[in-house]
C-alpha positions as CSV (number, residue, x, y, z in Angstrom):
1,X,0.0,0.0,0.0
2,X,1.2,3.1,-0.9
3,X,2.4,5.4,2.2
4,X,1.0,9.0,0.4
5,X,-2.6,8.9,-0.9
6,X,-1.7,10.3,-4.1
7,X,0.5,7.9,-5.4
8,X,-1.5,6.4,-8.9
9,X,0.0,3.2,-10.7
10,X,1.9,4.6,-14.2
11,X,0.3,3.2,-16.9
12,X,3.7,2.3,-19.1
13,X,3.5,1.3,-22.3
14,X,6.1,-1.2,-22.1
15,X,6.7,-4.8,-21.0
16,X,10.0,-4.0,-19.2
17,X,8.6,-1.3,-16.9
18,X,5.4,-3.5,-16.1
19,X,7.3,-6.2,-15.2
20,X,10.3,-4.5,-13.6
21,X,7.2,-2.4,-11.6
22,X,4.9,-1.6,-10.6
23,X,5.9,1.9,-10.6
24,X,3.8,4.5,-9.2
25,X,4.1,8.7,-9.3
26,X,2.3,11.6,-7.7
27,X,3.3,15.2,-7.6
28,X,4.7,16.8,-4.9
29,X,4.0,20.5,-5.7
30,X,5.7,20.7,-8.8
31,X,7.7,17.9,-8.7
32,X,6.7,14.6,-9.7
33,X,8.1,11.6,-7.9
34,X,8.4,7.9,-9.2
35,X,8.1,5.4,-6.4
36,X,8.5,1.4,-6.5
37,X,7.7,-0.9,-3.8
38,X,9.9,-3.9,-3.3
39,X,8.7,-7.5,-3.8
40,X,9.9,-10.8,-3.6
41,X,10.3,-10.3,-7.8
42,X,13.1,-7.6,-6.4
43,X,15.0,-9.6,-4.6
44,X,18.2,-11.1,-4.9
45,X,19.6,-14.3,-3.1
46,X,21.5,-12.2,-1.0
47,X,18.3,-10.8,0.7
48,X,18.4,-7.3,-0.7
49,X,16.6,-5.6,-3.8
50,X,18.9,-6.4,-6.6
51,X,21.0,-3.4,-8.4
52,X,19.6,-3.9,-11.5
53,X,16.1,-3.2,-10.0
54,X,17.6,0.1,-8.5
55,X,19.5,1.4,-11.5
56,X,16.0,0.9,-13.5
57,X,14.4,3.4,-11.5
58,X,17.3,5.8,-11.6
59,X,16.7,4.9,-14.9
60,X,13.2,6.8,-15.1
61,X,14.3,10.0,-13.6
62,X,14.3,11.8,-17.5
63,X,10.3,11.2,-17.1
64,X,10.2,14.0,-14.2
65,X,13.0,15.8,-15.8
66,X,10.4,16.2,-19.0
67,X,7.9,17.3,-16.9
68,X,9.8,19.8,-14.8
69,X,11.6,20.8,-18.2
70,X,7.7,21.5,-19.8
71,X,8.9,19.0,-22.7
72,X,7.2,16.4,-22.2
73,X,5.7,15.3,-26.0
74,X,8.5,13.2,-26.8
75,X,11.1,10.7,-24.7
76,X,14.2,11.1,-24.0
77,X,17.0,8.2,-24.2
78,X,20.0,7.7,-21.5
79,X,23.2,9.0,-22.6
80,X,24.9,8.4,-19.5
81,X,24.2,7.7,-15.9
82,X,26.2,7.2,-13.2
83,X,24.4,5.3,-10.0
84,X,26.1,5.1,-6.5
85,X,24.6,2.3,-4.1
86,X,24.5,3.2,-0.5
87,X,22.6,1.6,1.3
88,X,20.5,-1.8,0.7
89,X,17.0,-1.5,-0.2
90,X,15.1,-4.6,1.6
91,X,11.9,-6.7,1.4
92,X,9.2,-4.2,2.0
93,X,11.0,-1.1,1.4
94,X,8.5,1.7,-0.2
95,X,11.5,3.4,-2.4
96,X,10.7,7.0,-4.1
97,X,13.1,8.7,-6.9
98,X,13.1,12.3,-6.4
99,X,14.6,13.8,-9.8
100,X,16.7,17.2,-9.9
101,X,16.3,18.9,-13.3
102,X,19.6,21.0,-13.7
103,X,19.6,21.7,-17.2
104,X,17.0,21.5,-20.2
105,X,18.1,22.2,-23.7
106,X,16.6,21.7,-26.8
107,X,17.8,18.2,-27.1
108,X,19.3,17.2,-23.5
109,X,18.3,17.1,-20.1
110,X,21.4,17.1,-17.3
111,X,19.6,15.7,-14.1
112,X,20.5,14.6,-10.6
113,X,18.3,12.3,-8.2
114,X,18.3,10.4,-5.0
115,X,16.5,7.3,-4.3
116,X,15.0,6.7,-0.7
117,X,13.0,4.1,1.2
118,X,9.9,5.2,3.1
119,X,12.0,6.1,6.7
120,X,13.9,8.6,4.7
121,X,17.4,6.6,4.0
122,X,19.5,7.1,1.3
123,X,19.8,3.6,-1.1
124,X,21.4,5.5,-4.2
125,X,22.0,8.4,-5.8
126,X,22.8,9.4,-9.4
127,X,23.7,11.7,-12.0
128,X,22.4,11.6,-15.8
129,X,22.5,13.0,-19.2
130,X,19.4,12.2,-22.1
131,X,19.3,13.3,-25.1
132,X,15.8,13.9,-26.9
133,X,14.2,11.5,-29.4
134,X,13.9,13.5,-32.5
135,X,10.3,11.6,-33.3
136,X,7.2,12.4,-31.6
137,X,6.1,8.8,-30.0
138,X,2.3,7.2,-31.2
139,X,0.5,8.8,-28.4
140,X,2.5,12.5,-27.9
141,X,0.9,13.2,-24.6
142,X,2.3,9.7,-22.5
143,X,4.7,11.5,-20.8
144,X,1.7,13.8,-19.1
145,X,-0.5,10.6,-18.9
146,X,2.2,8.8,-17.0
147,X,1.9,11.7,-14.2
148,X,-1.8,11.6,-14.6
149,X,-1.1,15.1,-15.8
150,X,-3.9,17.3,-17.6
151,X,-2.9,17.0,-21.4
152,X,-2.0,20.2,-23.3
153,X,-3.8,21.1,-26.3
Protein backbone atom coordinates (compact mmCIF):
# COMPACT_ATOMS: atom_id res chain seq x y z
CA UNK A 1 0.00 0.00 0.00
CA UNK A 2 1.22 3.12 -0.87
CA UNK A 3 2.39 5.45 2.19
CA UNK A 4 1.02 9.01 0.44
CA UNK A 5 -2.64 8.85 -0.95
CA UNK A 6 -1.73 10.34 -4.10
CA UNK A 7 0.48 7.90 -5.35
CA UNK A 8 -1.53 6.43 -8.86
CA UNK A 9 -0.02 3.17 -10.66
CA UNK A 10 1.94 4.60 -14.23
CA UNK A 11 0.34 3.22 -16.89
CA UNK A 12 3.69 2.28 -19.08
CA UNK A 13 3.51 1.26 -22.34
CA UNK A 14 6.14 -1.22 -22.11
CA UNK A 15 6.69 -4.76 -20.95
CA UNK A 16 9.99 -4.02 -19.16
CA UNK A 17 8.58 -1.34 -16.90
CA UNK A 18 5.40 -3.48 -16.13
CA UNK A 19 7.33 -6.25 -15.20
CA UNK A 20 10.33 -4.46 -13.60
CA UNK A 21 7.22 -2.39 -11.56
CA UNK A 22 4.86 -1.65 -10.62
CA UNK A 23 5.85 1.92 -10.64
CA UNK A 24 3.82 4.49 -9.20
CA UNK A 25 4.07 8.71 -9.32
CA UNK A 26 2.27 11.63 -7.66
CA UNK A 27 3.31 15.17 -7.56
CA UNK A 28 4.73 16.81 -4.86
CA UNK A 29 3.95 20.50 -5.70
CA UNK A 30 5.67 20.68 -8.85
CA UNK A 31 7.66 17.90 -8.66
CA UNK A 32 6.68 14.60 -9.73
CA UNK A 33 8.09 11.62 -7.86
CA UNK A 34 8.36 7.92 -9.19
CA UNK A 35 8.05 5.44 -6.36
CA UNK A 36 8.46 1.42 -6.54
CA UNK A 37 7.72 -0.86 -3.81
CA UNK A 38 9.88 -3.90 -3.25
CA UNK A 39 8.68 -7.46 -3.81
CA UNK A 40 9.94 -10.78 -3.62
CA UNK A 41 10.32 -10.30 -7.82
CA UNK A 42 13.12 -7.59 -6.43
CA UNK A 43 15.02 -9.57 -4.56
CA UNK A 44 18.21 -11.13 -4.92
CA UNK A 45 19.64 -14.32 -3.14
CA UNK A 46 21.49 -12.16 -1.03
CA UNK A 47 18.32 -10.79 0.66
CA UNK A 48 18.43 -7.32 -0.74
CA UNK A 49 16.55 -5.62 -3.78
CA UNK A 50 18.85 -6.38 -6.58
CA UNK A 51 21.04 -3.36 -8.41
CA UNK A 52 19.58 -3.88 -11.50
CA UNK A 53 16.09 -3.19 -10.02
CA UNK A 54 17.55 0.09 -8.46
CA UNK A 55 19.48 1.35 -11.49
CA UNK A 56 16.01 0.89 -13.47
CA UNK A 57 14.44 3.45 -11.47
CA UNK A 58 17.31 5.83 -11.58
CA UNK A 59 16.65 4.93 -14.88
CA UNK A 60 13.23 6.83 -15.09
CA UNK A 61 14.31 9.97 -13.57
CA UNK A 62 14.34 11.76 -17.47
CA UNK A 63 10.28 11.17 -17.10
CA UNK A 64 10.21 13.95 -14.19
CA UNK A 65 12.96 15.85 -15.77
CA UNK A 66 10.37 16.21 -19.00
CA UNK A 67 7.86 17.30 -16.86
CA UNK A 68 9.79 19.84 -14.77
CA UNK A 69 11.62 20.79 -18.21
CA UNK A 70 7.72 21.45 -19.81
CA UNK A 71 8.92 18.99 -22.71
CA UNK A 72 7.17 16.39 -22.20
CA UNK A 73 5.73 15.27 -26.03
CA UNK A 74 8.54 13.18 -26.83
CA UNK A 75 11.13 10.71 -24.66
CA UNK A 76 14.19 11.09 -23.95
CA UNK A 77 16.97 8.22 -24.16
CA UNK A 78 20.00 7.73 -21.54
CA UNK A 79 23.20 8.99 -22.59
CA UNK A 80 24.91 8.43 -19.54
CA UNK A 81 24.21 7.75 -15.94
CA UNK A 82 26.23 7.23 -13.23
CA UNK A 83 24.41 5.27 -9.96
CA UNK A 84 26.06 5.12 -6.47
CA UNK A 85 24.62 2.34 -4.09
CA UNK A 86 24.45 3.23 -0.46
CA UNK A 87 22.57 1.58 1.29
CA UNK A 88 20.48 -1.77 0.70
CA UNK A 89 16.99 -1.54 -0.22
CA UNK A 90 15.07 -4.60 1.65
CA UNK A 91 11.92 -6.69 1.39
CA UNK A 92 9.16 -4.20 2.03
CA UNK A 93 11.02 -1.06 1.38
CA UNK A 94 8.54 1.70 -0.25
CA UNK A 95 11.50 3.42 -2.40
CA UNK A 96 10.66 6.97 -4.06
CA UNK A 97 13.13 8.66 -6.88
CA UNK A 98 13.12 12.34 -6.41
CA UNK A 99 14.62 13.76 -9.77
CA UNK A 100 16.71 17.24 -9.86
CA UNK A 101 16.33 18.87 -13.25
CA UNK A 102 19.62 21.02 -13.66
CA UNK A 103 19.56 21.69 -17.17
CA UNK A 104 17.02 21.48 -20.23
CA UNK A 105 18.11 22.21 -23.73
CA UNK A 106 16.57 21.67 -26.77
CA UNK A 107 17.82 18.24 -27.11
CA UNK A 108 19.31 17.19 -23.50
CA UNK A 109 18.34 17.07 -20.07
CA UNK A 110 21.44 17.09 -17.33
CA UNK A 111 19.64 15.72 -14.08
CA UNK A 112 20.49 14.56 -10.65
CA UNK A 113 18.26 12.34 -8.21
CA UNK A 114 18.26 10.38 -5.00
CA UNK A 115 16.55 7.30 -4.34
CA UNK A 116 14.95 6.66 -0.72
CA UNK A 117 13.00 4.06 1.19
CA UNK A 118 9.92 5.16 3.07
CA UNK A 119 12.02 6.06 6.66
CA UNK A 120 13.92 8.65 4.69
CA UNK A 121 17.38 6.58 4.03
CA UNK A 122 19.54 7.13 1.32
CA UNK A 123 19.79 3.62 -1.10
CA UNK A 124 21.40 5.47 -4.21
CA UNK A 125 22.03 8.40 -5.79
CA UNK A 126 22.78 9.44 -9.39
CA UNK A 127 23.68 11.70 -11.96
CA UNK A 128 22.38 11.63 -15.85
CA UNK A 129 22.48 12.98 -19.23
CA UNK A 130 19.44 12.25 -22.07
CA UNK A 131 19.31 13.32 -25.08
CA UNK A 132 15.76 13.91 -26.90
CA UNK A 133 14.17 11.50 -29.40
CA UNK A 134 13.91 13.51 -32.50
CA UNK A 135 10.28 11.56 -33.31
CA UNK A 136 7.19 12.41 -31.62
CA UNK A 137 6.15 8.83 -29.97
CA UNK A 138 2.31 7.25 -31.15
CA UNK A 139 0.49 8.81 -28.35
CA UNK A 140 2.51 12.51 -27.89
CA UNK A 141 0.90 13.25 -24.63
CA UNK A 142 2.25 9.65 -22.51
CA UNK A 143 4.70 11.53 -20.81
CA UNK A 144 1.71 13.80 -19.11
CA UNK A 145 -0.48 10.62 -18.90
CA UNK A 146 2.25 8.84 -17.01
CA UNK A 147 1.90 11.69 -14.17
CA UNK A 148 -1.85 11.61 -14.57
CA UNK A 149 -1.13 15.08 -15.79
CA UNK A 150 -3.94 17.32 -17.61
CA UNK A 151 -2.91 17.04 -21.38
CA UNK A 152 -2.01 20.23 -23.31
CA UNK A 153 -3.82 21.13 -26.35
Amino acid sequence: MPPHPDYQMMPFPDRYSDAVGPYYARMDGDRPIIALPITELHISPRGVCHGAVIASLADHQSLPASIMAGLTERFAATINMSLDFIFPAKLGDWLELKTELLKATRQFLFTQAVIRNGQGVLIARSSAIFKFDPTTPDDPHIIARLFHQPVRG
